[in-house]
C-alpha positions in Angstrom: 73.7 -40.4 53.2 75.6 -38.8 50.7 72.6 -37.9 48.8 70.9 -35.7 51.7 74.5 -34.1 52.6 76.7 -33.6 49.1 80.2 -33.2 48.9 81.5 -29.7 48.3 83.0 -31.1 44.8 78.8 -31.9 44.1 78.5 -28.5 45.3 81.1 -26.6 42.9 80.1 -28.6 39.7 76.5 -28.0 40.4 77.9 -24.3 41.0 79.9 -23.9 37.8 77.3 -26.2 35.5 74.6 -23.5 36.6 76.6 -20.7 35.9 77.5 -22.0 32.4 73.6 -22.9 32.2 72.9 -19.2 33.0 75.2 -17.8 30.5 74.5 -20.3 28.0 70.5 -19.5 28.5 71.3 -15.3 29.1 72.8 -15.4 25.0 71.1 -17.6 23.6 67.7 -17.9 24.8 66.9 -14.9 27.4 67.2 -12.1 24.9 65.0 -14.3 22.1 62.6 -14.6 25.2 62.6 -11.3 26.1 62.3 -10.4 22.4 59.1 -12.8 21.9 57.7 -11.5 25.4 58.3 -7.8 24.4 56.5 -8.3 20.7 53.8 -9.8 22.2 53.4 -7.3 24.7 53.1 -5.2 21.6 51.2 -6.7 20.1 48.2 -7.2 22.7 48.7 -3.7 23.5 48.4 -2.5 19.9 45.5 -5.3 19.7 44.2 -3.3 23.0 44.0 0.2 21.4 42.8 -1.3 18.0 39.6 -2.6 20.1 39.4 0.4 22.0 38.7 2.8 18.5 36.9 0.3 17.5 34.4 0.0 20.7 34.4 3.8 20.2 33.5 4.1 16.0 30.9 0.6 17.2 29.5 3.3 20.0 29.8 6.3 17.0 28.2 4.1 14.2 25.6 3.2 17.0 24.6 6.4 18.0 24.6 7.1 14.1 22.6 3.9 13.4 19.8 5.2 15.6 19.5 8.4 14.5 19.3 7.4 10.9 16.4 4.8 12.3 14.8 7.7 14.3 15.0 9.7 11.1 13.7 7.0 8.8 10.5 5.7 11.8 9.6 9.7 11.3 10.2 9.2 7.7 7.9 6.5 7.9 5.4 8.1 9.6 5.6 11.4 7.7 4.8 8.9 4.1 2.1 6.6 6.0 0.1 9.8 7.1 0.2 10.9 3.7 -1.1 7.8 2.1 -3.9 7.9 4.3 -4.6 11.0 3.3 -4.1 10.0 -0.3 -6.6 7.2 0.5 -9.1 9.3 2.2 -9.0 12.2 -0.9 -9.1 8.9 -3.0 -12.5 7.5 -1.2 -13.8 10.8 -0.6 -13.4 11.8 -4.6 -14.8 7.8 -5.7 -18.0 8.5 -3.2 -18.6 11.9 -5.3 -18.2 10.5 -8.4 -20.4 7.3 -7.9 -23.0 9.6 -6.0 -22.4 12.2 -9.6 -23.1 9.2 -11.6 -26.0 7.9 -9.6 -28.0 11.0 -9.5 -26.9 10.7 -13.5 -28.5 7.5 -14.3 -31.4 8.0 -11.7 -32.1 11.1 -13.9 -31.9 9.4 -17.4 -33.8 6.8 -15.9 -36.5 9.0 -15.4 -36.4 10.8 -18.6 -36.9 7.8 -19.9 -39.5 6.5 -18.3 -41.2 9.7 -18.8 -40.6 9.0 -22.6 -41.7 6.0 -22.4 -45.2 7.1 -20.6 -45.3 9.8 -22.7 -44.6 6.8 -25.7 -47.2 5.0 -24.4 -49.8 7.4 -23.4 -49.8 8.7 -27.5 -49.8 4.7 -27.8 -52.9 4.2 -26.4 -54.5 7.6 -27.4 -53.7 6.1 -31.1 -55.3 3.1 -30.4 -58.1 4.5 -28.5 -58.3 7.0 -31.8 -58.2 4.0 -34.3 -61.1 2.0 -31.7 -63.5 5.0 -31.7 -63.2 5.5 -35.5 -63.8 1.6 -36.0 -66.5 2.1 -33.7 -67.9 5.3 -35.5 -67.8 3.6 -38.7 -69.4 1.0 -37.2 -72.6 2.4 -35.8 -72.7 4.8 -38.8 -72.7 1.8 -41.4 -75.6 0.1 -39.1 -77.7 3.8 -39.0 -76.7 4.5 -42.6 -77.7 1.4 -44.0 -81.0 2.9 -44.4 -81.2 5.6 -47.4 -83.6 8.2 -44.7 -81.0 8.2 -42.6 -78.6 8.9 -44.1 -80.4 12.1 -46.2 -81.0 13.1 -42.2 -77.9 12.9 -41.3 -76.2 14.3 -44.2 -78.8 17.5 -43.4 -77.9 18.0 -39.9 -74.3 18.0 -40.7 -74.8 20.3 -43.4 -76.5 22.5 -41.0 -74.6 22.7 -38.5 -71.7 23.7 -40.6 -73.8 26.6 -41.6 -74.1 27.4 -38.2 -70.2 27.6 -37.6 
């Protein structure tokens, strides 16, 4: 029973050991506590207000970020509508050129196939020349083989070079 109801000697060392634990714990160890609990209090807060600015330069460098990519989409846009026009003059100016140098060949062709017609037509009038001679000096040898005919013939050429 003496446990559940202590003697007041318990009582007075149990007093007087506290006290001397409090003391003993107040200089030694409360102040380093405090110290520790105080610098980390510090610390957190200055940990605090270091996120805080930067939350506020992430929110500034944000709002910076998407103005720069506002400014570089328009950008963007700006160069693309100009290399489609680039593209277009490009096309537009290649079409030109090839139509330029198809009208130019479709015309040489046809000066040269009027040179060669033309070519060909003296061709032929040539051989067609050369033919009728062979054939003239043909059928005169045959009707000049005779020595009549040929005094006749020589007469009416003679005469009709008088006439002229």
């Amino acid at each position: 029973m003496n446990l559940i109801t202590p003697d007041i000697g318990v009582i007075f060392w149990t007093v007087i050991i506290f006290s001397i634990l409090l003391i003993v714990l107040r200089t030694f160890a409360w102040k380093p506590i405090l110290n520790a609990v105080k610098i980390r209090e510090d610390s957190i807060r200055s940990a605090l207000k270091s996120a805080e600015k930067a939350k506020e330069e992430m929110q500034k460098l944000q709002a910076d970020n998407e103005k720069i990519m506002a400014e570089a989409r328009s950008e963007r846009d700006k160069l693309m509508k100009e290399a489609r026009e680039v593209k277009e003059n490009i096309i537009t100016e290649a079409k030109e050129r090839a139509d330029e140098e198809a009208k130019k060949m479709i015309e040489a062709a046809r000066l040269n196939i009027r040179n060669e017609k033309a070519m060909a037509i003296s061709e032929i009038k040539d051989q067609v020349a050369n033919l009728s001679l062979e054939i003239a000096e043909k059928i005169l040898r045959t009707k000049l083989s005779d020595d009549k005919e040929r005094k006749d013939l020589i007469q009416r050429l003679l005469d009709d070079i008088k006439m002229n």
